[in-house]
N, C-alpha and C positions, 0 to 999 in steps of 0.2 A: 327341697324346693329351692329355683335358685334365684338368688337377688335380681330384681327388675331395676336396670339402670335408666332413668328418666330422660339420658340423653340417644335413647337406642329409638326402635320400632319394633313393634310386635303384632305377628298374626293372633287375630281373636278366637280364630278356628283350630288352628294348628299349635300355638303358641310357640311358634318359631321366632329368634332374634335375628333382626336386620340392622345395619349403618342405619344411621340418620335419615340419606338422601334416597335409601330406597323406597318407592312406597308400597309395591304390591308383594305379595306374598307369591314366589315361587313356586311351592307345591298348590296350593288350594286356590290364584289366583284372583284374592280378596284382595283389599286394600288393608294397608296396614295402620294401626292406631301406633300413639306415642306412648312412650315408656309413663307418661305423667298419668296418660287417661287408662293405662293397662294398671296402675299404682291405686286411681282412684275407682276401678273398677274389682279391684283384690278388698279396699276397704270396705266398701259398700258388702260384697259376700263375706267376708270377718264378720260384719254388722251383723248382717242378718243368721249367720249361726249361732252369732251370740246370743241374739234372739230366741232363739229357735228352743222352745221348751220339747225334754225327753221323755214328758210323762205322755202318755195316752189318757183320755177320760170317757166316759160313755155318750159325753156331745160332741164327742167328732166324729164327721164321716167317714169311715175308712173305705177303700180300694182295695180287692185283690189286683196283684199286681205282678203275682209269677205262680206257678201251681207247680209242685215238682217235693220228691223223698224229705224226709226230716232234715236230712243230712244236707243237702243241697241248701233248702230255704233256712238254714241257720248259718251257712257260711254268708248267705245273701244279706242277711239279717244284720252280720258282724262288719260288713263294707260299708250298712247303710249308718250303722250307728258311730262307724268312724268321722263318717260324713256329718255326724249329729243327726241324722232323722232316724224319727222313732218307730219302730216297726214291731209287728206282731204274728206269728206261727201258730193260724188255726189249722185244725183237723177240719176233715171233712165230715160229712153227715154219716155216722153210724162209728166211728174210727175212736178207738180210745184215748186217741191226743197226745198217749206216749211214743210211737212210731214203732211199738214192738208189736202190732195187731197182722203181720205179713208185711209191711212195706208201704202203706198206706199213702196219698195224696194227701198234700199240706199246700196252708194260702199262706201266701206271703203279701201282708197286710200294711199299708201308711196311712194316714192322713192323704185327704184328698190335694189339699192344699199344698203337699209335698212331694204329689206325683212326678211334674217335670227335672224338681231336682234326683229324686226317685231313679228315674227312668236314664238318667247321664249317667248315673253312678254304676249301674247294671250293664249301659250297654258299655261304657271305659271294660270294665270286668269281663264282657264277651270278647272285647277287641283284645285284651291281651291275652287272653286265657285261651283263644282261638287262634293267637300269632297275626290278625289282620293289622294289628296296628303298625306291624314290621313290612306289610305286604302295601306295593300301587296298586290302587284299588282305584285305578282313574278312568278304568276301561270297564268298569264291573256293570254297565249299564247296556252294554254294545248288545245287541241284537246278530243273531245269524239270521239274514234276510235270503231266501234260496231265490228269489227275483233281482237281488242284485246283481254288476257285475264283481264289486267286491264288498268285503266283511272284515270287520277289525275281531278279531279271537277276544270275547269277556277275560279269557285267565292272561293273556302275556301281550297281550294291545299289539298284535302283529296282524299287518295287514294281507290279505290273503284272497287267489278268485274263489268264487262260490261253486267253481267246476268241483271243487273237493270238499266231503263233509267231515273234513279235519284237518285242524290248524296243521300247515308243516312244521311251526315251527316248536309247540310245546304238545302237538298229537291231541289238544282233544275232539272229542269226536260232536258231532250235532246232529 
């Protein structure tokens, strides 16, 4: 983790550093906060982990929150508990809970109240584990419109006519 200098700027999206005098965020085109309110915004989450008790009890609500092998929902298990939320690997209905029954479906269980934090943790873990967080994903929304006269390609944001139902420039097809 690396030191927040209070005299800098920082995206809240991206968590990019900028000079002083810049203010928007380059990649994600937000506005940027100050190093002081990025500082008292790092305190505030300390707080609340510290808060944050790792016991589970029979009065809380839980959430399934991923359904997927033994093997998977425990590594998911192990990201959450880094993060301090406490989490829980039921069996499903008939399944003997150890995951030597064939392969069996398991829940991967929080606190409801934990879910939003929950759900950041999980998709950080997709983004890297899937290489998107090295990838411009700025285009990932574009539409092939076959009524247009042109179309920007989802994979390589290249613009292109719709006379062809593939990008020239990274081949994929629509």
């Amino acid at each position: 983790m690396r030191i927040t200098d209070p005299d800098l700027k920082y995206c809240p999206q991206c968590d990019e550093e900028y000079r002083a005098e810049i203010e928007n965020c380059a990649t994600c085109t937000i506005a940027l906060i100050s190093g002081m309110e990025k500082m008292k915004l790092e305190q505030a989450q300390e707080q609340k982990l510290a808060n944050r008790s790792m016991e589970l009890s029979s009065d809380d609500n839980l959430a399934s929150i991923r359904k997927g092998p033994l093997k998977d929902m425990k590594h998911l298990q192990t990201l959450l508990a880094a993060e301090k939320i406490p989490s829980l690997v039921a069996g499903e209905k008939g399944n003997c809970g150890a995951g030597c029954c064939g392969g069996g479906e398991f829940f991967l269980q929080i606190r409801e109240e934990d879910g939003e934090d929950a759900l950041m943790v999980l998709a950080r873990d997709f983004q890297k584990t899937t290489s998107l967080d090295s990838h411009d994903l700025s285009n990932i929304h574009a539409v092939f419109d076959t009524g247009a006269e042109q179309s920007i390609c989802p994979a390589c944001g290249f613009s292109f006519s719709t006379d062809s139902s593939t990008c020239p420039d990274c081949g994929l097809c629509f």
